[in-house]
C-alpha positions in Angstrom: -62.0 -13.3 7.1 -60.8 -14.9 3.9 -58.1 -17.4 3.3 -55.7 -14.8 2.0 -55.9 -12.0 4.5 -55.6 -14.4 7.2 -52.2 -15.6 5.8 -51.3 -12.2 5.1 -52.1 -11.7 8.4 -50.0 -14.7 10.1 -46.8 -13.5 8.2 -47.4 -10.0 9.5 -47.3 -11.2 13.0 -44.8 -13.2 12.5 -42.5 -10.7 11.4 -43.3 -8.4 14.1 -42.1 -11.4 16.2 -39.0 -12.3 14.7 -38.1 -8.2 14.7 -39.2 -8.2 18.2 -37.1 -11.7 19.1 -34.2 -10.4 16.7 -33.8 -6.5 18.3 -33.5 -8.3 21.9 -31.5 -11.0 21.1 -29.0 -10.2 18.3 -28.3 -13.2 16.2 -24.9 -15.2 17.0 -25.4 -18.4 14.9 -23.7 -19.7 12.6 -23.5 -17.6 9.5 -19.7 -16.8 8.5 -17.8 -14.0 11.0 -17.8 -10.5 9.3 -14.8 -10.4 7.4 -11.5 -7.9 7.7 -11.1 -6.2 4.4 -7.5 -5.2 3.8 -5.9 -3.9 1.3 -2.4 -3.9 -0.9 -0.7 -3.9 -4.0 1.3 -6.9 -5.7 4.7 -5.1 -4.2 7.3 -7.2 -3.0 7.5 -4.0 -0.4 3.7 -5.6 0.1 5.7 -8.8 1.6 3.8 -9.7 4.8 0.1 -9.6 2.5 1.6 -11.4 -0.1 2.9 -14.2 1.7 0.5 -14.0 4.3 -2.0 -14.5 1.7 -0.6 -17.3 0.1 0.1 -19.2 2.9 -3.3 -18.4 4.7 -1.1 -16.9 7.7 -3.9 -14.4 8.3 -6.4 -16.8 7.9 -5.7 -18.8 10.6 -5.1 -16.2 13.2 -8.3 -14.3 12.1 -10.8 -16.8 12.0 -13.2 -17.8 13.1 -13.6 -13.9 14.8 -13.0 -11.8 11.2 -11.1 -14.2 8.6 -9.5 -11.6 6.2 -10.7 -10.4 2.5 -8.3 -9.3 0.5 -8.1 -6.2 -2.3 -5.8 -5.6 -4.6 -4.8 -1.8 -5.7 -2.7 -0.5 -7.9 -1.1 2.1 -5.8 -1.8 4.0 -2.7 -4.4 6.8 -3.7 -7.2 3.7 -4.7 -6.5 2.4 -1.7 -7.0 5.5 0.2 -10.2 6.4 -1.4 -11.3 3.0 -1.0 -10.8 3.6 3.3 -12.4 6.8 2.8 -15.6 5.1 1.6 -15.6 2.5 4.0 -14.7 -0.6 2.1 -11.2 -1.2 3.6 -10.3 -1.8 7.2 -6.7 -2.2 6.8 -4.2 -1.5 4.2 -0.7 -1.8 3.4 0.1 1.8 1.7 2.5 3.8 1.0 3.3 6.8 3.6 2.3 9.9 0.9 -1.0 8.6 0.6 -1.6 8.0 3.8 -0.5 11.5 5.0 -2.8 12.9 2.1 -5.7 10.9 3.4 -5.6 12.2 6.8 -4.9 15.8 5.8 -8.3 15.5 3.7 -10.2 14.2 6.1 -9.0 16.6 9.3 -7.2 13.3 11.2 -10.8 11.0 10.7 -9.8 8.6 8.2 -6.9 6.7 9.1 -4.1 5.8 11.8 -0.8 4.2 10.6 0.0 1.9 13.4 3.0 -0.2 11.8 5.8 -0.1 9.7 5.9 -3.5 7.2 9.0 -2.3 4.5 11.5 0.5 4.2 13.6 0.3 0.5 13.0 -0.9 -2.5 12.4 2.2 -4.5 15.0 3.3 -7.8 14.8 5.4 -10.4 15.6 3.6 -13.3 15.7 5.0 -16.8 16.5 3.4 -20.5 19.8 2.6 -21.4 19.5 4.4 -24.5 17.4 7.0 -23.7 20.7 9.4 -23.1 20.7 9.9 -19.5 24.2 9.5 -17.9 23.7 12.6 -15.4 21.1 14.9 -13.5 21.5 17.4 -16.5 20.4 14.9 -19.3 16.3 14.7 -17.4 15.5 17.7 -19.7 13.2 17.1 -22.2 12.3 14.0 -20.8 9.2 11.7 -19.3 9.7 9.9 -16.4 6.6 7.8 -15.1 5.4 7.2 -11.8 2.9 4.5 -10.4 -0.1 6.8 -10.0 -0.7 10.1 -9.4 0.0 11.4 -5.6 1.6 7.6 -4.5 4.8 7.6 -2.9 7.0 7.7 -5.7 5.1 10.3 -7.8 5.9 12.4 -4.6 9.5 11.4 -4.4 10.2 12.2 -8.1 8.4 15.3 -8.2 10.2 16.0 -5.1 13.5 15.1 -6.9 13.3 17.4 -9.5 12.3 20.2 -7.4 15.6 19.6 -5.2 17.4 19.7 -9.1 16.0 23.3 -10.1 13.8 21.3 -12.9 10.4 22.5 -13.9 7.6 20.1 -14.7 5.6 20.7 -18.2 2.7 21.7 -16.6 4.5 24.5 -14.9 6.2 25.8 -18.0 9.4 23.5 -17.6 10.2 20.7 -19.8 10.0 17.1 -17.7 7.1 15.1 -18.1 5.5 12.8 -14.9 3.0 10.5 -16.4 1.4 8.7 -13.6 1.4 5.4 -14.8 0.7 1.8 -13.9 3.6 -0.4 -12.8 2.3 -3.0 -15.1 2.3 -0.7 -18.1 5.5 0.8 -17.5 7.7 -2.0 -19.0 5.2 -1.8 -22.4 6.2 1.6 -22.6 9.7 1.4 -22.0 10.1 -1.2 -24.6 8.0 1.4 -27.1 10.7 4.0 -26.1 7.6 6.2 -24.9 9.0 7.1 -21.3 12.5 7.4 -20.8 12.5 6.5 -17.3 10.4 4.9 -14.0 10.7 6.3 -10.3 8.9 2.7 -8.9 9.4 0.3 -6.5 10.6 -3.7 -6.4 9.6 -5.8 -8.3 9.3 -3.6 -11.3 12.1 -1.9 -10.7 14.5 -5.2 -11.6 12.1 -6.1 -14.5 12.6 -2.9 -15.6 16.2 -3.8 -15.4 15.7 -7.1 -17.0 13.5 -7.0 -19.6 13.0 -3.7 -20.3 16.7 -2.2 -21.2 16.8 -0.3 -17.9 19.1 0.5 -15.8 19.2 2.2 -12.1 20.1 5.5 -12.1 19.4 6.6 -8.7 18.4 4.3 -5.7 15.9 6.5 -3.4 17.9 4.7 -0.3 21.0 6.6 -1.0 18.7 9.7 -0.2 18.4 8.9 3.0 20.2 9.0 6.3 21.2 5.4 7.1 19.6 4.4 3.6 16.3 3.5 5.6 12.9 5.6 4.9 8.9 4.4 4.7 8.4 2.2 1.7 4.9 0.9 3.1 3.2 1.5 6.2 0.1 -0.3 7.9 -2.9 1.9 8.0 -6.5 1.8 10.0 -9.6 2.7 9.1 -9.9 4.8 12.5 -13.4 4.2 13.0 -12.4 0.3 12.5 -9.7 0.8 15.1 -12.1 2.9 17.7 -14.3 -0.3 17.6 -12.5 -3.4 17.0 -9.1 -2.7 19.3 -8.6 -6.2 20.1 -8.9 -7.6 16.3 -6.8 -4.7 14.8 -4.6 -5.9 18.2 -4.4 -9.7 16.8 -3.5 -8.6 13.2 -0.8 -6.7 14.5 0.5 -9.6 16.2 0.3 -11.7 13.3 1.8 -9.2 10.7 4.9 -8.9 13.3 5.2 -12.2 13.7 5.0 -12.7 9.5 7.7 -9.7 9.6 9.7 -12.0 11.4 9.6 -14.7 9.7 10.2 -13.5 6.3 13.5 -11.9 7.7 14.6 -15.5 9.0 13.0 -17.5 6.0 13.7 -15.4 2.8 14.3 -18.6 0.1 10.6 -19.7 1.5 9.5 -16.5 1.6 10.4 -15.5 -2.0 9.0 -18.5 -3.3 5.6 -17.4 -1.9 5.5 -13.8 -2.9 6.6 -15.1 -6.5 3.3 -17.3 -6.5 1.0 -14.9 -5.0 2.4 -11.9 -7.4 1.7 -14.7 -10.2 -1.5 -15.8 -9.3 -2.4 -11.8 -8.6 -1.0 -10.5 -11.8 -1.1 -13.7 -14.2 2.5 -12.6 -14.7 5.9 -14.9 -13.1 8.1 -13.4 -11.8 11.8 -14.8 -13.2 14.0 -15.8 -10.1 16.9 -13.4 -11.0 14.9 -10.7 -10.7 13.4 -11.7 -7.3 16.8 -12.6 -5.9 17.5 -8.6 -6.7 14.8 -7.3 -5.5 14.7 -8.9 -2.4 18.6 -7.1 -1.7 16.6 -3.5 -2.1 14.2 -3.9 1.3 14.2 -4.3 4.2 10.8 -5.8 6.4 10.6 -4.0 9.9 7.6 -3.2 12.1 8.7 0.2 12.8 7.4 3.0 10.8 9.8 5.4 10.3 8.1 8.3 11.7 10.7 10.5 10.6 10.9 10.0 7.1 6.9 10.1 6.9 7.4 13.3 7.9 9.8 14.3 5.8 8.0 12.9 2.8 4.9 14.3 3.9 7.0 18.0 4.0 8.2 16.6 0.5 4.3 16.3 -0.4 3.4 20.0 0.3 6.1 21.5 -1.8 4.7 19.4 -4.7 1.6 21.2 -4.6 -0.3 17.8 -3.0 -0.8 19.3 0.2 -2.6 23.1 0.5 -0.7 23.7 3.9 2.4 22.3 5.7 1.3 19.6 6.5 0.4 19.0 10.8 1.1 15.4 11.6 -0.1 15.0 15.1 -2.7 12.0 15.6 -1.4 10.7 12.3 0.9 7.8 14.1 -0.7 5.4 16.7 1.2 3.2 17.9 0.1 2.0 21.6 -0.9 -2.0 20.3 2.5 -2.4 18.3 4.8 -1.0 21.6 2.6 -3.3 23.9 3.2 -5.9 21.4 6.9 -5.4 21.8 6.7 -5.2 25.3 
């Protein structure tokens, strides 16, 4: 036999022996731990990712088992898709997305299994664009972070409650799903007269963009308190990693926590993270503003998920009412509170 087919030979064995060696004893070395991809937006509703991230909170709870990778969206529907195609374990999201995505997929794609931020939400509209009451939204475009997020629910939803027709259904309001980031530009340009968004852009709508509030989304609600952003699991992620989606958990409540009793330190984070995230500071006024709009809390506010999901139907978002059962699973954050 010649030189070559002798090698060619060798490396064939070989191989089979490494498959062999490899199939019946699974490699543990040292190669990095599989990472935990989760998701959010630069928010300050986002709090516990942001300063989590920036302090390396996660980090060090994670690792060595599954330190965390982080993904930045702009609003909820990317990050749904995004767990619907396997690329996100985790996610902080808004509550309308994550009801859509587990509509759409029958109940497969996701559990929420926290709260992280109720608040922070406003409608704010130009000072001169001649809005002083509900009457003066005729003729007028109001933008929303993207299309099917929580706030492009809540203002379509808003609107509806006010008898006004959208353009699209022969009325004369305009919802232009929009970036957060590009909605100051177009304030400034007089394109849109108004924003239904969420802290911070809300007060730097406010402060640099001649806005003012015209309508906090808190005063819609009983108590002021609804679902900002929830904590969602990829549910196949969460069927076979219980005790890692367990030891998150424990580390986002404990984050929660902290943020509530550390809010100077806290803000100081979030401004750096949003900075580093968006290339954009964030002036302190406006934090210190912001910040009065939310509230950080574990719990998820099943109720108003519910109600905005109800709110998500009568948009058009949803085909049928909308069943909620298996959405919420909450068994690791009630032993965790145990």
């Amino acid at each position: 036999m010649g030189t070559g087919k002798k090698v060619k030979k060798f490396f064939a064995f070989s191989g089979l022996l490494l498959f062999l060696n490899t199939a019946a004893h699974p490699f543990t070395g040292n190669k990095e731990a599989p990472a935990v991809r989760v998701g959010h937006f630069s928010n300050l509703t986002h709090a516990q990712a942001l300063v989590g991230r920036a302090n390396g909170w996660f980090n060090e709870r994670l690792s060595p088992d599954a330190p965390p990778e982080w993904k930045i969206f702009n609003a909820g529907p990317s990050a749904a898709e995004a767990i619907f195609a396997g690329q996100v374990d985790i996610a902080y999201i808004g509550p309308s997305p994550a009801v859509n995505g587990f509509i759409k997929s029958n109940g497969e794609a996701l559990r929420i299994v926290a709260g992280a931020a109720s608040g922070g939400a406003a409608l704010v509209v130009r000072e001169d664009a001649g809005i002083k009451t509900v009457g003066d939204f005729h003729g007028k475009k109001i933008a929303s972070p993207q299309l099917g997020n929580t706030q492009d629910v809540a203002i379509r939803a808003w609107l509806s409650k006010n008898k006004f027709a959208l353009a699209d259904r022969g009325g004369d309001v305009q919802v232009l799903p929009v970036s957060n980031a590009d909605q100051q530009t177009l304030f400034l340009k007089k394109e849109i007269d108004g924003a239904w968004t969420v802290e911070p852009w809300v007060s730097l709508l406010m402060e640099k963009a001649n806005g003012k509030i015209f309508l906090e989304e808190s005063g819609l609600w009983p108590g002021g308190k609804y679902a900002t952003t929830v904590v969602v699991v990829r549910k196949k992620f969460l069927d076979e990693r219980p005790a890692l989606v367990k030891k998150f958990l424990k580390a986002h409540a404990d984050l929660t926590d902290w943020i509530r009793r550390n809010p100077v330190e806290a803000k100081g984070l979030m401004a750096a993270e949003i900075e580093r995230e968006t290339t954009k500071a964030l002036p302190p006024a406006v934090l210190d503003e912001a910040f009065k709009r939310i509230e950080f809390l574990t719990d998820p506010l099943e109720a108003s998920v519910k109600t905005q999901a109800d709110a998500a139907y009568e948009a058009g978002f949803l085909k049928k009412k909308p069943d909620l059962a298996g959405l919420f699973d909450l068994k690791i954050l009630k032993e965790l509170s145990a």
